[in-house]
Chimera marker file (.cmm) of the C-alpha trace (Angstrom):
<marker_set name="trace">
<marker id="1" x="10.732" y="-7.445" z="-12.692" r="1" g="1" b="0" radius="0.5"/>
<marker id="2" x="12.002" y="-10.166" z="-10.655" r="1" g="1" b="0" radius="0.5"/>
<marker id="3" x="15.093" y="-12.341" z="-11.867" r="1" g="1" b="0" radius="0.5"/>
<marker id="4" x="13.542" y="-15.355" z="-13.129" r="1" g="1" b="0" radius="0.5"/>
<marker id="5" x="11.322" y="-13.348" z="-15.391" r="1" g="1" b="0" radius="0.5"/>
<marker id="6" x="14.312" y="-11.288" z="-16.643" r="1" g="1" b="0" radius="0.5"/>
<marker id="7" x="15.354" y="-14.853" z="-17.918" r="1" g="1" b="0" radius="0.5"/>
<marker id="8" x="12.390" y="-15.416" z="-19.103" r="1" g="1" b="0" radius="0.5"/>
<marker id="9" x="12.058" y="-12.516" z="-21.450" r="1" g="1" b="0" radius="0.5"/>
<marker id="10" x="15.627" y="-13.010" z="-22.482" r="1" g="1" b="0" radius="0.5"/>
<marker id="11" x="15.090" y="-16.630" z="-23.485" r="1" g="1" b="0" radius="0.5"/>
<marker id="12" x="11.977" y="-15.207" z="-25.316" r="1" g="1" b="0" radius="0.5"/>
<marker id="13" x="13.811" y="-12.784" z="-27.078" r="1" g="1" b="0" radius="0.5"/>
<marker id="14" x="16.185" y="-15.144" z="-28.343" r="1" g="1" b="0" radius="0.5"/>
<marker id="15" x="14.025" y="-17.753" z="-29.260" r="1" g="1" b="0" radius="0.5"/>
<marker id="16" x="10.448" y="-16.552" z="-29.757" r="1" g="1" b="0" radius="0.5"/>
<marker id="17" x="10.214" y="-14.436" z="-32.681" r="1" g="1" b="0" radius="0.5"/>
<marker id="18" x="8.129" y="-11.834" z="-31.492" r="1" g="1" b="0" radius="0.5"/>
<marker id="19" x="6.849" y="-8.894" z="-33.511" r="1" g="1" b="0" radius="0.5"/>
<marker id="20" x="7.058" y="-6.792" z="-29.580" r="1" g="1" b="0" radius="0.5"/>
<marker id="21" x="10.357" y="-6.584" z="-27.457" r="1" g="1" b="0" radius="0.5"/>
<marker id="22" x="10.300" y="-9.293" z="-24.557" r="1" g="1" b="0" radius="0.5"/>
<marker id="23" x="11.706" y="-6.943" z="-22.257" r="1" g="1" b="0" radius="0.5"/>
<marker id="24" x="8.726" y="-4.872" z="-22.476" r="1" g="1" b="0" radius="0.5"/>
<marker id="25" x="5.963" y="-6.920" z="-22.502" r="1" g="1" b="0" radius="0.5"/>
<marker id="26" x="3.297" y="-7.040" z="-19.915" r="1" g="1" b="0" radius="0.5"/>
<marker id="27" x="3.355" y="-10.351" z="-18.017" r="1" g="1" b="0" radius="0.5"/>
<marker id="28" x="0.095" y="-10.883" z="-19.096" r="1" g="1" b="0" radius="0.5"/>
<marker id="29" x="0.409" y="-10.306" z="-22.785" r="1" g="1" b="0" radius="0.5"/>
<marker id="30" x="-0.523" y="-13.354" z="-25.217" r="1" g="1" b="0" radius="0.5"/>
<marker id="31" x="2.871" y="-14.164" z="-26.957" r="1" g="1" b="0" radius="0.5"/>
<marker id="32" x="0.665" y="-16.014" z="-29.665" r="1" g="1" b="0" radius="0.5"/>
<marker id="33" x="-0.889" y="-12.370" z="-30.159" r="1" g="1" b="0" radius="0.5"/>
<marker id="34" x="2.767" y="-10.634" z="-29.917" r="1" g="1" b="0" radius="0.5"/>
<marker id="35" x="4.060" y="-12.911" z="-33.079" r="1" g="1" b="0" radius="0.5"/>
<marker id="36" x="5.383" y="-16.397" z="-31.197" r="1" g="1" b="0" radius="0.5"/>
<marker id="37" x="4.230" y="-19.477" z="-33.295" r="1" g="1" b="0" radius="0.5"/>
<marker id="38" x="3.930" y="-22.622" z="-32.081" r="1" g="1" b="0" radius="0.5"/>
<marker id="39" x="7.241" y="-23.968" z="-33.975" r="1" g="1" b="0" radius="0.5"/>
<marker id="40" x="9.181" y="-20.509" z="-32.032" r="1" g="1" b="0" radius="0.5"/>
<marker id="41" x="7.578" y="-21.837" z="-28.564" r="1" g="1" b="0" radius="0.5"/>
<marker id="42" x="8.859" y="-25.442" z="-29.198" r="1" g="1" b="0" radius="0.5"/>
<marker id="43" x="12.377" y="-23.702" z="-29.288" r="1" g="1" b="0" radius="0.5"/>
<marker id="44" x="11.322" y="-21.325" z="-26.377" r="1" g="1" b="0" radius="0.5"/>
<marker id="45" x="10.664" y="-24.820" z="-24.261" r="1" g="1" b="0" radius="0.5"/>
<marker id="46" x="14.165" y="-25.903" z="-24.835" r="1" g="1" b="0" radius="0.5"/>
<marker id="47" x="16.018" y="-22.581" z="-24.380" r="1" g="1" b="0" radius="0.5"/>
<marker id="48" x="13.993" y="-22.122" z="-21.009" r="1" g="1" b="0" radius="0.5"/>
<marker id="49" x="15.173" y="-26.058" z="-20.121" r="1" g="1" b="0" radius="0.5"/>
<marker id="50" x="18.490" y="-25.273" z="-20.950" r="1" g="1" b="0" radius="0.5"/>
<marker id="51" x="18.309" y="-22.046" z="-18.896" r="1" g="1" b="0" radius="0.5"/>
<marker id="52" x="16.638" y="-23.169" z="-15.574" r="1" g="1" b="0" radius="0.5"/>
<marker id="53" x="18.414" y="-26.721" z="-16.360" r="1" g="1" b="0" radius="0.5"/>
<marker id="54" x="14.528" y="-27.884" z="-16.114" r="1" g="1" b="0" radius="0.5"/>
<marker id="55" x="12.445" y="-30.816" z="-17.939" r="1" g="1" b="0" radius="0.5"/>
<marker id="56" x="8.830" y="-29.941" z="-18.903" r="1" g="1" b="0" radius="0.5"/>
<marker id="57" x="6.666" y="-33.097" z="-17.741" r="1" g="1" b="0" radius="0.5"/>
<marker id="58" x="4.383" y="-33.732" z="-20.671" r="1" g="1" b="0" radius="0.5"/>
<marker id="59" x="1.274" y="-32.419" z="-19.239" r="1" g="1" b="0" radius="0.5"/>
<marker id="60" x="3.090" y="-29.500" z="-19.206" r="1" g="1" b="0" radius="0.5"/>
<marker id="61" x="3.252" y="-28.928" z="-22.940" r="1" g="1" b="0" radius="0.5"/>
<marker id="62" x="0.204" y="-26.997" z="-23.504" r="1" g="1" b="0" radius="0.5"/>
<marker id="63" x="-0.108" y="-23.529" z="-25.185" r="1" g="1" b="0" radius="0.5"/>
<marker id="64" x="-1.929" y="-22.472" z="-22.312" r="1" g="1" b="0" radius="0.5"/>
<marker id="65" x="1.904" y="-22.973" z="-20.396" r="1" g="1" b="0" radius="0.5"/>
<marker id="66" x="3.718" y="-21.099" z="-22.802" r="1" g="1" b="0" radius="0.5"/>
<marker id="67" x="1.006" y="-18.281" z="-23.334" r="1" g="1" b="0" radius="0.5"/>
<marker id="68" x="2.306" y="-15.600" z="-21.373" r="1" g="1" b="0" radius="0.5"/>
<marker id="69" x="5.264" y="-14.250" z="-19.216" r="1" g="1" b="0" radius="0.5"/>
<marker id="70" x="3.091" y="-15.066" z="-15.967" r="1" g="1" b="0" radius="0.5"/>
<marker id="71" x="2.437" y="-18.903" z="-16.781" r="1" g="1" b="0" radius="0.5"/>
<marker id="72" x="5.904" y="-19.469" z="-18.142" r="1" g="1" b="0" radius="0.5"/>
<marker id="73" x="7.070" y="-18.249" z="-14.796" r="1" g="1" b="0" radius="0.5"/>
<marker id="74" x="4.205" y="-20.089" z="-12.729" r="1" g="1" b="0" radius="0.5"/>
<marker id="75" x="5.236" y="-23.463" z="-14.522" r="1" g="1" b="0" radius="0.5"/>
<marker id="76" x="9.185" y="-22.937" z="-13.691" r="1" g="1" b="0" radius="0.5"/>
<marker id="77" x="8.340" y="-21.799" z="-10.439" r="1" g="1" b="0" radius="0.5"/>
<marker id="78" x="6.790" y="-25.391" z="-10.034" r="1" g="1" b="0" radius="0.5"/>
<marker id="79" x="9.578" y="-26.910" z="-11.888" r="1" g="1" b="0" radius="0.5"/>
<marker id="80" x="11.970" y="-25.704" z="-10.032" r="1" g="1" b="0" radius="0.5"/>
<marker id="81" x="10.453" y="-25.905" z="-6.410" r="1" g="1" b="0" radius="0.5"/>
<link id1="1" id2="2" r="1" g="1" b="0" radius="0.2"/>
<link id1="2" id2="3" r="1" g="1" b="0" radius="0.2"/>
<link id1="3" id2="4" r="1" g="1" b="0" radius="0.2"/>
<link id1="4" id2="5" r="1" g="1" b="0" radius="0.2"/>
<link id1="5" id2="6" r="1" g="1" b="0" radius="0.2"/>
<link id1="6" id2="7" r="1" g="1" b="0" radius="0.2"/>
<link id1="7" id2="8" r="1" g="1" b="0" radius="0.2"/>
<link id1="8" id2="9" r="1" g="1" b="0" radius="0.2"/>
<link id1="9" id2="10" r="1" g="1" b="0" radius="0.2"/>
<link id1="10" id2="11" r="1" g="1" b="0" radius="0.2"/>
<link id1="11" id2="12" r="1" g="1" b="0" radius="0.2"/>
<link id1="12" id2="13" r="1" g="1" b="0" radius="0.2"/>
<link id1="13" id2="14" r="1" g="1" b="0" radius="0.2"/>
<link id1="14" id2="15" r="1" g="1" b="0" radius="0.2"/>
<link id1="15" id2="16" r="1" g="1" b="0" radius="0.2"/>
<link id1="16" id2="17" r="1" g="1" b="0" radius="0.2"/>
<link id1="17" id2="18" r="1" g="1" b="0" radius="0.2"/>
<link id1="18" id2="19" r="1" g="1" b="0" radius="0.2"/>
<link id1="19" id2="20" r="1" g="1" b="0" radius="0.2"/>
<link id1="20" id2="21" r="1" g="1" b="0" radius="0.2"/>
<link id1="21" id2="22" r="1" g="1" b="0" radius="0.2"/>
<link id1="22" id2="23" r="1" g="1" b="0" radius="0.2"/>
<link id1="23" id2="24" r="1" g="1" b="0" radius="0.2"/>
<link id1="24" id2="25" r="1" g="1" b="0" radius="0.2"/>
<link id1="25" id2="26" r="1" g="1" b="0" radius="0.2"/>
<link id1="26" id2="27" r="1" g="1" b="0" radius="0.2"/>
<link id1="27" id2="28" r="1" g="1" b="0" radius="0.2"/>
<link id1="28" id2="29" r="1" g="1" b="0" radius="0.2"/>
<link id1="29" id2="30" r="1" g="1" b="0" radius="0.2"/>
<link id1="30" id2="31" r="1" g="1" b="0" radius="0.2"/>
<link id1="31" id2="32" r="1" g="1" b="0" radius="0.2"/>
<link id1="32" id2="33" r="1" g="1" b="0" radius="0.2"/>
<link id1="33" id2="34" r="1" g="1" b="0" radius="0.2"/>
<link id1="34" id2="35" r="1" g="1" b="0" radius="0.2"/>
<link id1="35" id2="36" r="1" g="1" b="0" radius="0.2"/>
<link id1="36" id2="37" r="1" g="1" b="0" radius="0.2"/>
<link id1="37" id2="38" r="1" g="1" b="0" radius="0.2"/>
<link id1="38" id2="39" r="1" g="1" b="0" radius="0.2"/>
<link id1="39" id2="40" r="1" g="1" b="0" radius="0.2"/>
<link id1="40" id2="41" r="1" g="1" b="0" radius="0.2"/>
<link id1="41" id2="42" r="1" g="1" b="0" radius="0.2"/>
<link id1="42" id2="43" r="1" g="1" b="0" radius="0.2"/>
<link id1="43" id2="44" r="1" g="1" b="0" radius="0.2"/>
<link id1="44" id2="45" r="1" g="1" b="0" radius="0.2"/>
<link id1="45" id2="46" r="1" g="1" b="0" radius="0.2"/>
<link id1="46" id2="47" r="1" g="1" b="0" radius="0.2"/>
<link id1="47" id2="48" r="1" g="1" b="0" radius="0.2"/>
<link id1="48" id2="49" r="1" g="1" b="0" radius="0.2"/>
<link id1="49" id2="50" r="1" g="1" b="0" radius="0.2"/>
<link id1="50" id2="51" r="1" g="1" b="0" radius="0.2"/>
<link id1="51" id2="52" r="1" g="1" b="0" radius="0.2"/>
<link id1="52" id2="53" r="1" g="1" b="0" radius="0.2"/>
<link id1="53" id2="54" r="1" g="1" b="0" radius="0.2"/>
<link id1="54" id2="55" r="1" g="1" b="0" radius="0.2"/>
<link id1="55" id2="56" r="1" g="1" b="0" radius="0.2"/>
<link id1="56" id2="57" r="1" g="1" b="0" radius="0.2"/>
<link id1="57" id2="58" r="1" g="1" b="0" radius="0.2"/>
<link id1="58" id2="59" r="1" g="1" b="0" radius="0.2"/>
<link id1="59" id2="60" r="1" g="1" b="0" radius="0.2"/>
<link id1="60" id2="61" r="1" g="1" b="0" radius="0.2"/>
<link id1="61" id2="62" r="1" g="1" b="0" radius="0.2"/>
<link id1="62" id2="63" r="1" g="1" b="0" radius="0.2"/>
<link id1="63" id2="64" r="1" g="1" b="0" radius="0.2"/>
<link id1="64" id2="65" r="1" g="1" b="0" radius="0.2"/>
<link id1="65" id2="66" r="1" g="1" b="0" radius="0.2"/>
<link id1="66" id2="67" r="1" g="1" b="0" radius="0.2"/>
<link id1="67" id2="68" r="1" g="1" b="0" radius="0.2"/>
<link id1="68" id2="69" r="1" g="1" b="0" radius="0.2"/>
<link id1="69" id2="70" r="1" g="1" b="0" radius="0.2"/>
<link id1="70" id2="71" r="1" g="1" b="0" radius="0.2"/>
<link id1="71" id2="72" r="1" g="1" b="0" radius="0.2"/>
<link id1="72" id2="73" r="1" g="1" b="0" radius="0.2"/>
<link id1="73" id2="74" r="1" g="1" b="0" radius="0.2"/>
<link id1="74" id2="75" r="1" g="1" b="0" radius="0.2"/>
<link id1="75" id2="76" r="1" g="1" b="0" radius="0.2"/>
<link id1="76" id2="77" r="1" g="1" b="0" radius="0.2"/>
<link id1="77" id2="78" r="1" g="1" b="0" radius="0.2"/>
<link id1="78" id2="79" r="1" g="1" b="0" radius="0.2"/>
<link id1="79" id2="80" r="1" g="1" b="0" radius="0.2"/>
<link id1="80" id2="81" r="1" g="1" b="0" radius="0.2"/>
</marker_set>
């Protein structure tokens, strides 16, 4: 697991109220499916923007973004490019 996703998982596990531990997770995994509503991933956006001092653009804020551990760290990887 690289650093950014370490991050990752720890903002998750702060902020996304899931029913699996972040740290485990496969990247892959639907976080809808391991317990993260869609009120828990508003508050996963801004912990991750606080984190990675990072804005989500608008067409960003999809559920298709924030569905996984792999396209959380594909968006940032674009954010922070």
């Amino acid at each position: 697991m690289n650093d950014l996703e370490s991050r990752i998982r720890t903002v998750l596990a702060a902020h996304g109220r899931l029913s699996q531990d972040a740290q485990t997770l496969a990247r892959d995994a639907d976080l809808q499916q391991a317990g993260m509503t869609s009120h828990a991933s508003v508050n996963v956006m801004l912990g991750l923007e606080g984190e990675f001092d990072v804005e989500f653009p608008d067409h960003m804020l999809s559920r298709s973004v924030f569905s996984s551990v792999a396209s959380i760290s594909a968006a940032l990887q674009q954010l922070i490019a």
